[in-house]
C-alpha positions in Angstrom: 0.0 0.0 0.0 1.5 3.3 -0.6 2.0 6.6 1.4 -0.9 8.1 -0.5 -3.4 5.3 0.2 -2.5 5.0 4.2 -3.4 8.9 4.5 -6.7 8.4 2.5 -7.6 5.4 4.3 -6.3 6.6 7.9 -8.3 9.1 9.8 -5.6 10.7 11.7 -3.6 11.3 8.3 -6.7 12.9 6.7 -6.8 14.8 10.0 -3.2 16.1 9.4 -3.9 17.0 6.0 -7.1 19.1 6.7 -4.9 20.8 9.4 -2.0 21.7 7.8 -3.7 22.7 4.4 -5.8 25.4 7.2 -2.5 26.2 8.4 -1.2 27.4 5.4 -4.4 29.1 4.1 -3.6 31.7 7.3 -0.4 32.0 6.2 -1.1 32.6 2.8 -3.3 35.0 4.0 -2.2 37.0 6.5 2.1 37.1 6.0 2.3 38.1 2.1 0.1 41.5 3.4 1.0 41.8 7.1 3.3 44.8 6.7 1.3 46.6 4.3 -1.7 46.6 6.9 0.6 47.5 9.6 2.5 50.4 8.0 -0.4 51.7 4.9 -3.7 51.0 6.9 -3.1 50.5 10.7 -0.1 53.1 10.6 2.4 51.6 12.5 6.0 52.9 12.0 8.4 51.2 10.3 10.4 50.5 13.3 7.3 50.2 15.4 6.7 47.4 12.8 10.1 46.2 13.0 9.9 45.9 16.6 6.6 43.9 16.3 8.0 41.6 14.1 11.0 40.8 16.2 8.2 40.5 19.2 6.3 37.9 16.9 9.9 35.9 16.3 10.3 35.9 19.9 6.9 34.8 21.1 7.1 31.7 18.3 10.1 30.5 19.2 9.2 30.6 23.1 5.9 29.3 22.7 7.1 26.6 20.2 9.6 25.3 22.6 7.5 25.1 25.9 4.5 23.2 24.0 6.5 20.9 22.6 8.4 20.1 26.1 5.0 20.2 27.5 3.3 18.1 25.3 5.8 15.8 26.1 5.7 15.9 29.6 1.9 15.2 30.1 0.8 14.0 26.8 -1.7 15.7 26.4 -1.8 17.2 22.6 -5.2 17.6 21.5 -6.6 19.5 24.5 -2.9 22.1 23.6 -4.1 22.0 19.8 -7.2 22.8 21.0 -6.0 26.5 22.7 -3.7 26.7 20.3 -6.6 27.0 17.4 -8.7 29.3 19.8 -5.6 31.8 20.4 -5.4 31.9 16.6 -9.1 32.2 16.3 -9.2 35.1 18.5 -6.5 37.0 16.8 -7.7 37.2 13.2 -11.2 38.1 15.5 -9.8 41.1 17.0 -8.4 42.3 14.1 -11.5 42.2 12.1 -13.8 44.1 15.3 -11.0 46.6 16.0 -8.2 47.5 13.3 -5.9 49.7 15.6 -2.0 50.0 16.2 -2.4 48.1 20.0 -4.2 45.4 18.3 -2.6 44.8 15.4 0.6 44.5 17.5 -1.3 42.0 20.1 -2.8 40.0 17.2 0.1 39.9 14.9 2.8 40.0 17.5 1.3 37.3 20.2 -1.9 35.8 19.0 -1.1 34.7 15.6 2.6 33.6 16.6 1.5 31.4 19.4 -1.1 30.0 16.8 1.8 29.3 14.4 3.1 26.5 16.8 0.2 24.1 15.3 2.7 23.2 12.8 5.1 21.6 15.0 2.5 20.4 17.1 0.9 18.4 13.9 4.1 16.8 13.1 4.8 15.4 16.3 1.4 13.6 16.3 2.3 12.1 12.6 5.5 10.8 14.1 3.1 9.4 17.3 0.8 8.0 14.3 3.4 6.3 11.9 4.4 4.1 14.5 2.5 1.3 12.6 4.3 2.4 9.4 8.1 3.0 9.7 8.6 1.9 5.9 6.1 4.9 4.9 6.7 7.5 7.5 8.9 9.6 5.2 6.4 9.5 2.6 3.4 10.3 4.4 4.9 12.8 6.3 5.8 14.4 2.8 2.0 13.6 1.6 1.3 15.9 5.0 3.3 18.8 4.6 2.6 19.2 0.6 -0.9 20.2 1.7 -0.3 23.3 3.0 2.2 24.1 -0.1 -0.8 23.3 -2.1 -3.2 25.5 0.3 -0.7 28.6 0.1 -0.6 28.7 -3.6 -4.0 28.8 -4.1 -4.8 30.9 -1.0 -2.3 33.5 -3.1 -4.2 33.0 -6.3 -7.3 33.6 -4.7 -6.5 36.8 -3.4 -4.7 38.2 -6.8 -7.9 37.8 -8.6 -10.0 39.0 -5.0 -7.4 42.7 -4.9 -7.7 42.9 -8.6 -11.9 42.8 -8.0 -11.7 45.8 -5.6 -11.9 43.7 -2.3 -10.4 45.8 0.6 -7.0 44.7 1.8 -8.3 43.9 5.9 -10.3 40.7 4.6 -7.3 38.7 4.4 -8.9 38.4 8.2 -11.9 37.1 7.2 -10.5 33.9 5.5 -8.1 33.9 8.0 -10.9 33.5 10.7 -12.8 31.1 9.0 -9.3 29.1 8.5 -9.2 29.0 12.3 -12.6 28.5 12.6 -11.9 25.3 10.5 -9.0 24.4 12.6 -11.1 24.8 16.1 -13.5 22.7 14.7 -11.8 19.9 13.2 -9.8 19.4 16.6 -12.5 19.5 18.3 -14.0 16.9 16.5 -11.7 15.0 14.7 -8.3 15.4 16.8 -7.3 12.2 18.4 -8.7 12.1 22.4 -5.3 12.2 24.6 -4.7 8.3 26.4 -7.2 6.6 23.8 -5.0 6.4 20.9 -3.9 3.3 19.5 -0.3 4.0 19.2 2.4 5.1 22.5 2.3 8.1 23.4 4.6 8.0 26.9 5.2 10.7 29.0 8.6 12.2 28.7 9.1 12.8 32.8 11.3 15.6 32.0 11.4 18.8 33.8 11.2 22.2 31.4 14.7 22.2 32.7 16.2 19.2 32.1 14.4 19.4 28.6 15.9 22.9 28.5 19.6 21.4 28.5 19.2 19.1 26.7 18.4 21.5 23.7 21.7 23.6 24.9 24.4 20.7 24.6 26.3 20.7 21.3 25.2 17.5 20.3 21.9 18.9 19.6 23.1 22.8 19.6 25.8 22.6 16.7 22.9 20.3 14.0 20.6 23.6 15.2 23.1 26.2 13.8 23.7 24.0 10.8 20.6 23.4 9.4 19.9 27.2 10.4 22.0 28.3 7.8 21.1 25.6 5.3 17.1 27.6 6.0 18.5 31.1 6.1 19.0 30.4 2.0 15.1 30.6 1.9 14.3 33.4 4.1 16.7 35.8 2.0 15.2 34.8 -0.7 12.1 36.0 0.1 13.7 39.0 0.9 15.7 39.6 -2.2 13.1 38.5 -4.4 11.2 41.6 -4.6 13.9 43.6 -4.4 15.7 42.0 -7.1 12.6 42.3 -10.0 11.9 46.1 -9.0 15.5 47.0 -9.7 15.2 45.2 -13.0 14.1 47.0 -15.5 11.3 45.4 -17.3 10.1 43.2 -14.4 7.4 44.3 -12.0 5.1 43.1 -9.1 3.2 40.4 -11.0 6.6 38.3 -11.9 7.3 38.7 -8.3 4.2 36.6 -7.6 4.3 34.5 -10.5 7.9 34.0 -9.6 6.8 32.7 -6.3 3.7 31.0 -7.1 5.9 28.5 -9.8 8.5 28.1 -7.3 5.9 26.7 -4.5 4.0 24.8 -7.3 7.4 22.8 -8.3 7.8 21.6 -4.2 4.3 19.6 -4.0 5.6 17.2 -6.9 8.9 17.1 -5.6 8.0 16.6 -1.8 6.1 13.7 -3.2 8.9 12.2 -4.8 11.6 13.1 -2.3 11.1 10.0 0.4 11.4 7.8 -2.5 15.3 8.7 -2.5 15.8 7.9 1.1 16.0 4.7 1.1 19.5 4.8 -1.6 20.4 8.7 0.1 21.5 9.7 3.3 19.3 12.4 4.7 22.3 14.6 5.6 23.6 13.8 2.3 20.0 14.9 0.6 19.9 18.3 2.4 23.9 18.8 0.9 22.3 18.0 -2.5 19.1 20.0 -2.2 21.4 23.0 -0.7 23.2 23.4 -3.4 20.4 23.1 -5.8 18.9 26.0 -3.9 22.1 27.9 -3.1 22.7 27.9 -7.2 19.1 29.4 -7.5 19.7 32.1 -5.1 23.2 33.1 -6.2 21.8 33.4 -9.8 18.8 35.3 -9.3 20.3 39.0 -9.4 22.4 38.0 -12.3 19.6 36.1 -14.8 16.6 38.4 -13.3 16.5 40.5 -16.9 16.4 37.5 -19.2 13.8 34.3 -19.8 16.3 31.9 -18.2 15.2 33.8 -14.7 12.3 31.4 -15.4 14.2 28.2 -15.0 15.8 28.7 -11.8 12.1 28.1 -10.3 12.9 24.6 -10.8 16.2 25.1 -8.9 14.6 26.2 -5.9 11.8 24.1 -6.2 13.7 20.9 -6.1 16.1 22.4 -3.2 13.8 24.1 -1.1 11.9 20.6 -1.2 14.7 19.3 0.8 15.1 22.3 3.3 11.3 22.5 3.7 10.8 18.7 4.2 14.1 17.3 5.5 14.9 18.7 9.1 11.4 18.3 10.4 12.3 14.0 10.3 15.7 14.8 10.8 14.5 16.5 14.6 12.3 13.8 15.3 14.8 10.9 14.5 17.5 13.0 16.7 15.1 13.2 19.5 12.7 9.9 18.9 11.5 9.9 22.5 10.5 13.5 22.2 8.3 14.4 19.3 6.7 17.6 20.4 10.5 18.4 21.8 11.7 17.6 18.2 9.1 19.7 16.3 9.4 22.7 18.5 13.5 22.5 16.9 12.1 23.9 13.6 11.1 27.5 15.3 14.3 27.5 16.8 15.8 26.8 13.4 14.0 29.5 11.9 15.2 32.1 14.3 19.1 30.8 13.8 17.9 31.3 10.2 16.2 34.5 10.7 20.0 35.9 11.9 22.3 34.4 9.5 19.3 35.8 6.7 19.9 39.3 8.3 23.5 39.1 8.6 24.2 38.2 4.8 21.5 40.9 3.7 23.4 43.9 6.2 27.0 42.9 4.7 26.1 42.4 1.1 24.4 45.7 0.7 26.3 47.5 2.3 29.4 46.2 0.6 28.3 45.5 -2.9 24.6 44.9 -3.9 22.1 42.2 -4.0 24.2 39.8 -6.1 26.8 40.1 -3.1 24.0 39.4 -0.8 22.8 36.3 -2.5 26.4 35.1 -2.8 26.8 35.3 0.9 23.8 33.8 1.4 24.6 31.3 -0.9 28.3 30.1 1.0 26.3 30.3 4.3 23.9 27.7 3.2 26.4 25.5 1.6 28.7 25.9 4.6 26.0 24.9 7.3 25.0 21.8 3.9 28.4 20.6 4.5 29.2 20.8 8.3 25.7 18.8 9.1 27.3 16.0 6.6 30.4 16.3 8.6 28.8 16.2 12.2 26.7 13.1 10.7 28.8 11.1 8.6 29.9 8.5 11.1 26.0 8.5 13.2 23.6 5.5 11.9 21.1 6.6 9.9 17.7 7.2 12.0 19.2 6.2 15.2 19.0 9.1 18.0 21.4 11.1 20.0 21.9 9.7 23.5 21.9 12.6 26.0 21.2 11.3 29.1 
């Protein structure tokens, strides 16, 4: 049976899939416009905005972490999914009744970020679930997470056509509500009941603490700053992207977003087709591969963006970022098997260690050179953290766990 046909016929699977296609219609909708509401319609300043965003980077790490750890302390994940879905419920809510500067910074800053930690929270129930199907685990994890790639592209179609129909910028809350709204619902209903599940979910026994450290020593702290860098590829991307087409001549806004929309069309094949690979490829050795695929992309985008073969570098990135996107959520949770919700929580931390090395490149390239310097940093810093994650891993078994007791 394959990966597709366990997630049609298993109801936790289809779960998964409903919640992490919701997921990403919220994202779609609210992170491609979030600073234009803050700065054009709420009226934030731009380093009041700033500030808000590094509030919202802060609250998702923090709140990423301590679920997870607590998750795995009491076992008890649907009634945490469950607040989890109303907090996100509430902030597209109070956007919606009451559009102001305090709000927007509570909603977008707190609300919405804790929210965010569904992600990781879904994942570590697919590990819990694919007990009964080690051989397929890769592949219906990848089965899980193309959804919300699929989601986000046509969450960002919908809403070309809806600003080009004269719909007002602030309903990017509505669908976002009625996303949560979906979410609240199907875990209410649908999400597994904690202690009545047919696969072992144990109680980790560890204090915040203890789990704390254990995050801290370099076994586990050294793979975090690697694969960091390997992500930070993708974040400057988005950065550069538009940034790169309106200093082109002849490009504008709309090959930004047709840019992007063919880039996250080209990952839901490929994340379909990446477990098959596994099996011949280490997963260390995947991520160097799919790195420099990326890397190549990224490094190339300033330099092609005035000529058609700008076009075929959307393959590039969609085979790489496959690998960045999909890889390190089942690397985590076979470096911390005991701990799943521990193990998902790693890819917020990841995204921060990302987040830096992203801001890093982008303040010495352009202040040095230009955007072409910027994307060759970026480039060497994701190829560099490719590399020393093959290093750190060449001699550990493939899907055997760190020891850090």
């Amino acid at each position: 049976m394959t990966a597709f046909q366990i997630v049609l016929r298993t109801p936790v699977f289809r779960m998964l899939v409903a919640v992490i296609g919701l997921v990403g219609l919220v994202n779609a909708s609210v992170y491609p416009y979030q600073s234009l509401i803050g700065i054009e319609v709420v009226g934030l300043s731009k380093p009041a905005f700033a500030l808000m965003l590094v509030l919202a980077s802060a609250v998702a790490v923090t709140t990423s972490v301590y679920i997870g750890i607590l998750s795995d302390q009491r076992a008890n994940r649907r009634i945490v999914a469950l607040i989890t879905a109303v907090i996100g419920l509430a902030g597209s809510a109070l956007m919606l009744g009451a559009p102001l500067p305090v709000t927007f910074i509570l909603a977008n800053g707190i609300l919405l970020p804790i929210a965010s930690s569904l992600f990781a929270q879904s994942f570590a129930l697919n590990r819990l679930a694919s007990q009964d199907f080690p051989a397929q685990r890769e592949a219906i994890q990848a089965t899980i997470r193309a959804a919300m790639s699929v989601t986000f592209l046509l969450m960002l179609v919908f809403w070309t056509f809806g600003f080009a129909a004269g719909l007002p910028v602030m309903t990017i809350y509505v669908s976002a509500g009625l996303a949560s709204l979906g979410l609240v619902a199907l875990i209410l209903v649908r999400w597994p009941r904690d202690g009545a599940t047919q696969w072992q979910d144990r109680r980790s026994g560890m204090r915040l603490s203890q789990a704390l450290m254990q995050l801290a020593r370099p076994a586990v702290s050294v793979r975090l700053l690697c694969l960091g860098a390997v992500a930070s590829s993708g974040i400057l991307y988005m950065v550069l992207i538009s940034l790169v087409f309106e200093a082109t001549p002849g490009r504008s806004t709309a090959d930004v977003a047709l840019y992007v929309g063919l880039v996250a069309g080209w990952e839901v094949p490929c994340m379909l087709l990446l477990p098959r690979y596994l099996s011949h490829v280490s997963r260390a050795r995947l991520i160097v591969i799919g790195t420099a695929l990326y890397a190549s992309h990224l490094v190339l985008m300033p330099v092609l963006a005035d000529g058609p073969w700008i076009w075929a570098l959307t393959l590039l990135a969609g085979l790489g970022g496959t690998a960045m996107l999909l890889l390190p959520i089942s690397y985590y949770q076979d470096l911390l098997a005991t701990q799943p919700g521990t193990a998902a929580a790693l890819m917020a931390l990841q995204k921060l260690v990302g987040d830096v090395f992203a801001a890093t490149a982008f303040l010495i390239g352009t202040a040095t050179g230009g955007y072409a310097l910027t994307a060759l940093i970026g480039g060497v810093v994701a190829m560099t953290g490719a590399v020393g994650l093959w290093l750190v891993d060449r001699h550990r078994p493939a899907n055997v766990g760190l020891d850090l007791r």
